[in-house]
NUBAKE-904579 format. One line per field, with one value per residue (C-alpha): residue number from 1; x negated, y, z negated. Coordinates in Angstrom, 1 decimal. Example, Ala and Ser with C-alpha at 12.3 -4.5 7.8 and 13.67 -1.06 7.14 Angstrom:
! residues 2
i <- [1 2]
c1 <- [-12.3 -13.7]
c2 <- [-4.5 -1.1]
c3 <- [-7.8 -7.1]
***
This chain:
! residues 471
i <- [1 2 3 4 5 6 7 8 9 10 11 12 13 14 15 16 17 18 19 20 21 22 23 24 25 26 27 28 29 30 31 32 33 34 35 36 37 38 39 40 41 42 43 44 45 46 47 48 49 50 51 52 53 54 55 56 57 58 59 60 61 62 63 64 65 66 67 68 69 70 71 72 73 74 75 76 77 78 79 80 81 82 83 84 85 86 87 88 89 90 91 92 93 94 95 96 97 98 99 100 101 102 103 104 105 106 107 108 109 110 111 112 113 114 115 116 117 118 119 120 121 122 123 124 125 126 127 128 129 130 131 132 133 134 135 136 137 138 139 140 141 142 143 144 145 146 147 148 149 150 151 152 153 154 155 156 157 158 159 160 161 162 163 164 165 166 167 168 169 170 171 172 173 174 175 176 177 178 179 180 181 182 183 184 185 186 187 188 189 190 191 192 193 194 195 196 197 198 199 200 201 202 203 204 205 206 207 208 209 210 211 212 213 214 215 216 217 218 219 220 221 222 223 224 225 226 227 228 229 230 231 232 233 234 235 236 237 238 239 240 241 242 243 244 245 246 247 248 249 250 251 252 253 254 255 256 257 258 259 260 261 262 263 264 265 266 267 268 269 270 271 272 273 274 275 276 277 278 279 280 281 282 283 284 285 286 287 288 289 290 291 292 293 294 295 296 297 298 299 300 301 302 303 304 305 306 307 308 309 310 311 312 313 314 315 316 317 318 319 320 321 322 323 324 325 326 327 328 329 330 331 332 333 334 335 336 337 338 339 340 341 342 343 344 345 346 347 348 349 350 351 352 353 354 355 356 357 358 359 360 361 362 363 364 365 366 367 368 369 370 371 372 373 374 375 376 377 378 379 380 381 382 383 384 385 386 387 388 389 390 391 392 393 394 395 396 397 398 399 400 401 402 403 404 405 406 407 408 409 410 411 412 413 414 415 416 417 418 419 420 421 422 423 424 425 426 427 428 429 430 431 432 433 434 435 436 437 438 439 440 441 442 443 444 445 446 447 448 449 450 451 452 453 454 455 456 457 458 459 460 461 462 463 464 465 466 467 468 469 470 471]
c1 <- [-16.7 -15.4 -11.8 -11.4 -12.9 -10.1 -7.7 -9.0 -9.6 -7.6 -9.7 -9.5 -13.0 -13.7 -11.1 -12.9 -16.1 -14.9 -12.8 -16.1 -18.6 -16.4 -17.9 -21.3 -21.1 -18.1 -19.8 -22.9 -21.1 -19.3 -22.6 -24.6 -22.7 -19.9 -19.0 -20.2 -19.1 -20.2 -21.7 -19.2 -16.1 -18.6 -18.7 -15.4 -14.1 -16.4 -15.6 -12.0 -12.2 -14.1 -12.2 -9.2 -11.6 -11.8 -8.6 -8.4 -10.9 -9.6 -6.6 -8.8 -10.4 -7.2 -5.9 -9.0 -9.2 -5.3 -4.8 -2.7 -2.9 0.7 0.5 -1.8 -1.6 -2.4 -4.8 -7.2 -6.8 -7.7 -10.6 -11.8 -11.2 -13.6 -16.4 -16.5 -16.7 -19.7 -20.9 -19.9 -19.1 -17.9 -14.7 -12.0 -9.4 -7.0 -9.6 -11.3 -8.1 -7.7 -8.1 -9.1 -9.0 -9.3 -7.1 -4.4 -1.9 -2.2 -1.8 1.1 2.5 1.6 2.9 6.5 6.9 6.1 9.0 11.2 9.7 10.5 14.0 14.4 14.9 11.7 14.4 13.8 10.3 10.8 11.6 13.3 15.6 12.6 11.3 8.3 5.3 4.8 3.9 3.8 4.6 7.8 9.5 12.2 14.6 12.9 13.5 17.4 17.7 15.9 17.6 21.2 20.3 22.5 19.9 18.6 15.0 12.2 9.1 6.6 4.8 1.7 3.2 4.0 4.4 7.2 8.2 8.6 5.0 4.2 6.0 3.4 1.2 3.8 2.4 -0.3 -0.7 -0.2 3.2 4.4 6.7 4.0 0.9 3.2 3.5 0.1 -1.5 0.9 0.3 -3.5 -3.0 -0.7 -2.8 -6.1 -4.5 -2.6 -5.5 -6.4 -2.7 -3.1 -0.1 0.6 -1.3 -3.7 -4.3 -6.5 -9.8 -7.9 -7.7 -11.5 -12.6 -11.0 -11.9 -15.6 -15.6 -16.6 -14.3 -14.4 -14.9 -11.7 -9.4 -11.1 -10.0 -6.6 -5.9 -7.4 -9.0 -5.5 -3.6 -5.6 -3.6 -0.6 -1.7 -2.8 0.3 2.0 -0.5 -1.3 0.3 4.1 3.7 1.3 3.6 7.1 8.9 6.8 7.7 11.4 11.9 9.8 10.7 12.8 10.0 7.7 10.7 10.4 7.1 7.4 10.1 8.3 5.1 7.2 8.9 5.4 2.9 5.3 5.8 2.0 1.3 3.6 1.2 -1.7 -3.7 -6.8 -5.7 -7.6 -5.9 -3.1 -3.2 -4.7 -1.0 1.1 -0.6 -0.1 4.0 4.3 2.6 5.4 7.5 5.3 5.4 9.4 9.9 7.8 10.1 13.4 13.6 16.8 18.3 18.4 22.0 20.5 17.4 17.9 18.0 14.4 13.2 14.2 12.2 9.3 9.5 9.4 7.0 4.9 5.5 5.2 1.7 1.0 2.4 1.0 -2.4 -1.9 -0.5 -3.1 -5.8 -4.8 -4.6 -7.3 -8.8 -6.8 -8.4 -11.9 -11.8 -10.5 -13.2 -15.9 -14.6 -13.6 -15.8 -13.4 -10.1 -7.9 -4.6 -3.6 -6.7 -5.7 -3.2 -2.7 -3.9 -1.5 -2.5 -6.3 -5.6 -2.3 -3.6 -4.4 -1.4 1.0 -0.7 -1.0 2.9 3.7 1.9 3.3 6.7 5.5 4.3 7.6 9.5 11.4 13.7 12.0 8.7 6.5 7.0 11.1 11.2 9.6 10.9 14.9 14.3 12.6 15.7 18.4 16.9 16.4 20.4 21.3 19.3 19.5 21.2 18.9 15.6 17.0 18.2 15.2 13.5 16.0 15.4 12.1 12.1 14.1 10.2 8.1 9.7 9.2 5.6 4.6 6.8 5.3 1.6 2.4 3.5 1.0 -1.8 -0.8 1.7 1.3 -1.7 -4.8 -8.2 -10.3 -9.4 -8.4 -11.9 -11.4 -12.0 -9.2 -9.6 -13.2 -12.8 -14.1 -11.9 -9.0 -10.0 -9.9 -6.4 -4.4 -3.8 -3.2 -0.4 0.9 1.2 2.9 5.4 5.4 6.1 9.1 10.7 9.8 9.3 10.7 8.8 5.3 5.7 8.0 8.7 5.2 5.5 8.9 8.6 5.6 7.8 11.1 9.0 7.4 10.7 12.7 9.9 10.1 14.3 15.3 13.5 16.1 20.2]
c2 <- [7.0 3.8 4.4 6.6 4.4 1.8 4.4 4.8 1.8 0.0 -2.8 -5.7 -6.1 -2.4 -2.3 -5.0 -4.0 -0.5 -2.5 -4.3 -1.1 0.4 -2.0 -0.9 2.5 1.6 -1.4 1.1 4.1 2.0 -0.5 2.4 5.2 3.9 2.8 0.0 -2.8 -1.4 -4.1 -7.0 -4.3 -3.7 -7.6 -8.1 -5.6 -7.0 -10.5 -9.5 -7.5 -9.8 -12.6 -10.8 -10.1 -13.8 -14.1 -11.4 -13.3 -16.4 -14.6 -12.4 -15.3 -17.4 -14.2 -14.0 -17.6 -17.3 -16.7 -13.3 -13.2 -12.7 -9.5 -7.7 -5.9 -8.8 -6.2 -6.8 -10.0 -10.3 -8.3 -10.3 -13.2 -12.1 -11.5 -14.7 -16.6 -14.6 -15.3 -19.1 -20.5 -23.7 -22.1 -23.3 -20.3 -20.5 -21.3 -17.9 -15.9 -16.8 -13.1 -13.2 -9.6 -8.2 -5.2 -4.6 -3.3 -6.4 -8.9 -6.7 -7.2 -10.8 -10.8 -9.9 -12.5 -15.0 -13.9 -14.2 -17.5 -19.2 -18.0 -19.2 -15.7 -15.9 -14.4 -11.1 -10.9 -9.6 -5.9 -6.6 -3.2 -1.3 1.8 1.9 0.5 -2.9 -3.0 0.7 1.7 4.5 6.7 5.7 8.0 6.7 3.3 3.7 2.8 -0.6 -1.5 -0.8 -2.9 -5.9 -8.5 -6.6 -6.9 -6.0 -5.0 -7.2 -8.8 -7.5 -6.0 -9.0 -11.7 -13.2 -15.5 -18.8 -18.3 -18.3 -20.8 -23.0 -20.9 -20.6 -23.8 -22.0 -22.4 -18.4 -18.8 -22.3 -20.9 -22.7 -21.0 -17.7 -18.4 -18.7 -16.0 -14.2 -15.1 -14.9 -11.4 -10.4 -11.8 -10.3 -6.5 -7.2 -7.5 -3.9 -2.7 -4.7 -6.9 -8.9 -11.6 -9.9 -7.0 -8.0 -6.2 -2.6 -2.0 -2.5 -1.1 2.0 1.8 1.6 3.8 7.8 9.8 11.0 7.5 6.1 9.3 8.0 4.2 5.6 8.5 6.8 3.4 1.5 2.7 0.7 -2.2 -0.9 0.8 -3.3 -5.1 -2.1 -1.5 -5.5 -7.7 -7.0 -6.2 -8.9 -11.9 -10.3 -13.9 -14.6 -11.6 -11.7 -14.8 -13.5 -10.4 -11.4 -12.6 -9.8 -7.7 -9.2 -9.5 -6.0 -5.8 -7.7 -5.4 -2.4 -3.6 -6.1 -2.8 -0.4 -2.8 -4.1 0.1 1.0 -1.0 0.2 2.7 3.1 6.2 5.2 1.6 3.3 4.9 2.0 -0.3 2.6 2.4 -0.7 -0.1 2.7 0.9 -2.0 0.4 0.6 -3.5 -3.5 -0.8 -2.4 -5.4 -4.3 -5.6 -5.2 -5.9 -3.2 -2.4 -1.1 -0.1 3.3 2.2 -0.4 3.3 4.9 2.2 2.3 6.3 6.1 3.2 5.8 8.7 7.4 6.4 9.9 11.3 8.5 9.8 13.2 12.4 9.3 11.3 14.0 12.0 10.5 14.1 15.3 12.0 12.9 16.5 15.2 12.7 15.2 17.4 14.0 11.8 8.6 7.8 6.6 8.0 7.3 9.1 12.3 14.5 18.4 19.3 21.5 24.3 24.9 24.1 25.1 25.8 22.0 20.9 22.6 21.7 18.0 17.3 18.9 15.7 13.4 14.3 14.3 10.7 9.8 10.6 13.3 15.4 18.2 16.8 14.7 11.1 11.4 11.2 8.3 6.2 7.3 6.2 3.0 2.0 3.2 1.2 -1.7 -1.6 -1.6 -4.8 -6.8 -4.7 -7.7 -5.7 -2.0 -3.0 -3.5 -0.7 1.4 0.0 0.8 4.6 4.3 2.5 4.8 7.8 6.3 5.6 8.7 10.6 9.0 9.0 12.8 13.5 11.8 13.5 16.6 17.4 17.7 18.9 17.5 19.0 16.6 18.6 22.0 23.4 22.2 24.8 25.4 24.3 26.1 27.9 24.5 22.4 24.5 24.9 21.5 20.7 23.2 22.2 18.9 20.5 22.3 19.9 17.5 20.6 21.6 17.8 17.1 21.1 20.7 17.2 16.8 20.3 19.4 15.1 13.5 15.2 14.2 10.4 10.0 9.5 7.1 5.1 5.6 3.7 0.7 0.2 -0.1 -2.0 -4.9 -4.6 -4.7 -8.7 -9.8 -10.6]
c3 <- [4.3 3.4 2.6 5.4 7.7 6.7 6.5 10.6 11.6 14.5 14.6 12.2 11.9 11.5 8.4 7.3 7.3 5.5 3.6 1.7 2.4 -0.6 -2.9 -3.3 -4.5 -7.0 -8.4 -8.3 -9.9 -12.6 -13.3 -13.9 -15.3 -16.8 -21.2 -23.3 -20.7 -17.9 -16.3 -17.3 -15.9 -12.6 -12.0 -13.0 -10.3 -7.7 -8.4 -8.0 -5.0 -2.9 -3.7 -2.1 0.4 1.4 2.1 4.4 6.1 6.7 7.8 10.4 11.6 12.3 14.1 15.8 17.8 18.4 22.5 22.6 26.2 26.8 24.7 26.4 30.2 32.7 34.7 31.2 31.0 34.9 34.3 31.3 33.0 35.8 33.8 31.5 34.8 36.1 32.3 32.8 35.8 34.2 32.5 34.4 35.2 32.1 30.0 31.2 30.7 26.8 25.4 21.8 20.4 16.8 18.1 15.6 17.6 20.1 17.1 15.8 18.9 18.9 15.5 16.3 19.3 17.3 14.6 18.2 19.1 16.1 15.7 19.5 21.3 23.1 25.6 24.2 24.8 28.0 29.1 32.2 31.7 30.0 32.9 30.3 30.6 28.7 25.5 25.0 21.4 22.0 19.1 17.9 20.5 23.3 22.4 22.5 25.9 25.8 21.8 24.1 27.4 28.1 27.2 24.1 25.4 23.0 25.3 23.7 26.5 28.7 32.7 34.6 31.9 30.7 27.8 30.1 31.0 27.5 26.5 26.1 24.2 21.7 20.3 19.1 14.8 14.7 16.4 14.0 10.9 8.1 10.0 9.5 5.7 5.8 7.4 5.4 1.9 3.0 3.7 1.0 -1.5 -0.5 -0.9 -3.8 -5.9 -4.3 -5.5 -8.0 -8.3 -11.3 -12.2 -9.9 -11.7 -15.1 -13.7 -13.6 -17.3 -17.6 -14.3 -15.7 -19.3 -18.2 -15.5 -15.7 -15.2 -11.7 -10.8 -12.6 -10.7 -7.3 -8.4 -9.3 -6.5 -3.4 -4.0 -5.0 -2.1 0.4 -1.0 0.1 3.5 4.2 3.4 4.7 7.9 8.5 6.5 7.5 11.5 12.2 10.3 10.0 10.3 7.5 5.3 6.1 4.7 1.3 1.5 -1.6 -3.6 -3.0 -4.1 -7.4 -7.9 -7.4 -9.8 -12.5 -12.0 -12.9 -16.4 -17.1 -16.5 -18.8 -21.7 -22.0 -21.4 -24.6 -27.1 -25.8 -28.3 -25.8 -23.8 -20.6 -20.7 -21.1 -17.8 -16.2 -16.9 -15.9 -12.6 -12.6 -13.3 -10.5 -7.7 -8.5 -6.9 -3.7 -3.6 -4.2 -1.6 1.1 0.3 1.0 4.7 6.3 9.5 12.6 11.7 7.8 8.6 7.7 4.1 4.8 6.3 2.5 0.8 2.9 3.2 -1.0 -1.2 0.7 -0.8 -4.3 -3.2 -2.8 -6.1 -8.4 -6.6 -7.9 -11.2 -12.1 -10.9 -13.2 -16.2 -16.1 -15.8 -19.0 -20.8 -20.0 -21.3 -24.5 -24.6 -23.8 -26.8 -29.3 -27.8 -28.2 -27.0 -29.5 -29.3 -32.7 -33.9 -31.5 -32.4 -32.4 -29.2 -28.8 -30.8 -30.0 -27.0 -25.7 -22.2 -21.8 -23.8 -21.2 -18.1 -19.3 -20.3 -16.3 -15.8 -18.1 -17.1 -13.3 -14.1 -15.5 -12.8 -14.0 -11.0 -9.8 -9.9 -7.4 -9.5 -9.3 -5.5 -4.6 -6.8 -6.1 -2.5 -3.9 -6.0 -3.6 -1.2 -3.7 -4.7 -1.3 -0.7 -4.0 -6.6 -8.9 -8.2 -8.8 -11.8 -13.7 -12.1 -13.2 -16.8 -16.2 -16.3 -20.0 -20.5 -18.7 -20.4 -23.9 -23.7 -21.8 -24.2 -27.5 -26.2 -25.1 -29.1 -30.8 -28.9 -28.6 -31.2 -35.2 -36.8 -37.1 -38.9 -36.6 -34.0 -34.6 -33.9 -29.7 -27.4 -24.7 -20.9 -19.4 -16.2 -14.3 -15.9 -15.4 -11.7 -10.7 -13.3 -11.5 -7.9 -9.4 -11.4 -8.3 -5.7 -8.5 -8.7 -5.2 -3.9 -6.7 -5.2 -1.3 -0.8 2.8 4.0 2.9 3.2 4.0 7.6 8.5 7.6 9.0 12.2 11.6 9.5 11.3 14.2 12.1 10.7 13.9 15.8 13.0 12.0 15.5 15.6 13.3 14.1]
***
């Protein structure tokens, strides 16, 4: 209920709330019913999480008491304006018309005239040529006609206002370039520990090492994706001046995440841990395509890394999910997970064994499979904005391949006495492996049927709404 809730939510508050209901049950699930170091993995993830959690809520805060009166239809401001008076009399009337809102959409909006302000083309907060209502969000065909108009208006403000009116307001701290930084970083920071985002990321490995099974392909598959949907969802709209001018950095952060999660994930010997830093590696791909921002005259190519930064989402949520499955039948049958102490799977179990290396090379990013097309729109997108950040991704899938491809051998190849008496996948177990396997097929063969046509549009708009603010 929790991450759909978020998933849900259009109020900031709401998300939030949902955001720190999530805690409980994992903290409950891995304290409980998780390894050796349970409760020192449970803490550590909690500690972590809320932490990131703060910062969100300075951020929320600061949104909060920021007047976005300008950005909102005047007949609500009138009406709210009405009512605090009969509430307190004393409120003189500008005082009663400051409309303080948690509404996401109004501080996106809010968000986006402040990237105008501070570039000094408040001009363009005005619709003047606009036969749409104010502040209505249009797809991206409608929107031609106001992107073409003379004064290249961007309908940001409420019916009836206009940006010499709000001038003054523009003093605000949410509308000042440093308060921009801030809110941003404030933001950023609080989901990249969700992602996570190196250095942010040290509670992952044991979160997962610790955690049962299910819990770890919930952590992996739905859990980490939160991160992204926030900086994605909240971060970018609502401070875009902000994360155009670090859109470069987050690029190589994201960049760094990649080649840093892949190289710490090739000396690892723990299977689970494993997993945990190739996470780590393909969510770097969601950070650097998020990154990418490019003006209204290339944002089809922003649109390709944000259409990959999303999809990959989805595919590492099969593929991680699925991995993590494969390690905890092997553990149930070996009862550790020591990948050097594996080793000829293949033959009592070649059931398993074939289903699992689907996965690996799914994981890997192999063409024709789920992991290979989010991560070609990541780096296309990448090399058109700073060939400096495709490069090492593209490195990075020489890595990826070599550590999925020697951890696939030395569990599954060879022969091995200590586990040639393993049964084969039970009818459960094969059940729930399966559409796993399929979908990881099905995406990599018929991506734009069964994805990428439904996100499109969705992204197509975010893009356009935030590339058209800068020249």
């Amino acid at each position: 209920k929790g991450v759909i809730g978020a998933f849900m939510s259009l109020d900031l508050l709401l998300f939030y709330v949902f955001f720190e209901v999530m805690l409980l049950p994992m903290y409950i699930l891995i304290g409980i019913w998780g390894g050796g170091r349970r409760k020192f993995a449970a803490i550590k993830f909690v500690i972590y999480t809320l932490l990131g959690s703060v910062f969100i809520l300075v951020a929320m805060i600061g949104l909060y008491f920021t007047d976005v009166r300008d950005f909102v239809d005047k007949d609500a401001v009138e009406a709210r304006k009405v009512e605090r008076m009969r509430l307190n009399p004393q409120l003189s009337e500008d005082e009663a018309r400051a409309y303080h809102t948690f509404d996401i959409i109004t501080l996106q909006r809010a968000g986006q005239g402040a990237m105008l302000a501070i570039m000094g083309q408040a001009n363009r907060l005005t619709a003047r040529k606009d036969p749409t209502p104010a502040g209505m969000v249009l797809p991206k065909d409608e929107h031609d006609q106001t992107l073409k108009s003379d004064d290249n208006s961007v309908p940001l403000l409420g019916r009836d206002q206009n940006a010499q009116d709000a001038k003054g307001r523009f003093t605000q701290p949410f509308f000042t370039p440093s308060y921009q930084y801030v809110f941003f970083l404030l933001l950023f920071i609080g989901f990249a520990v969700k992602v996570p985002i190196v250095p942010l990321h040290s509670w992952l490995p044991d979160a997962h090492v610790e955690a049962p099974t299910p819990i770890s392909m919930i952590l992996a598959g739905v859990l980490l994706k939160l991160g992204g949907y926030g900086i994605l969802r909240l971060a970018y709209p609502i401070c875009p001046w902000a994360a155009d001018q670090l859109s470069l950095y987050v690029g190589m952060l994201g960049a760094f995440a990649i080649v840093y999660g892949a190289l710490v994930a090739m000396g690892q010997s723990d299977f689970k841990k494993l997993l945990a830093y190739s996470s780590i590696s393909h969510m770097g791909y969601v950070i650097l395509g998020i990154a990418v921002w490019s003006s209204a005259s290339k944002s089809q190519y922003w649109a390709w890394g944000v259409n990959g930064a999303m999809f990959q989402m989805v595919s590492h949520g099969i593929t991680s999910a699925a991995l993590f499955f494969v390690v905890g039948v092997v553990y149930e049958r070996a009862h550790h997970r020591e990948v050097n102490r594996l080793g000829g799977l293949m033959e009592p179990m070649p059931l398993y064994g074939g289903l699992s290396a689907i996965l690996f090379f799914a994981s890997m990013g192999l063409p024709g499979l789920c992991g290979f097309v989010g991560e070609i729109f990541v780096v296309l997108a990448a090399w058109q904005y700073h060939p400096g950040l495709a490069i090492p991704a593209i490195l990075a899938t020489i890595l990826t391949a070599g550590y999925l491809l020697w951890t696939w051998q030395r569990v599954f190849l060879g022969t091995n006495a200590a586990t040639s008496g393993f049964r084969d996948l039970s009818l459960r177990e094969a059940i729930i492996l399966l559409p796993f396997v399929f979908l990881a097929i099905a995406l990599g063969v018929l991506p734009q049927m069964l994805l990428l046509s439904w996100m499109e549009p969705s992204v197509t708009g975010l893009v356009d709404s935030l590339a058209r603010l800068r020249p």
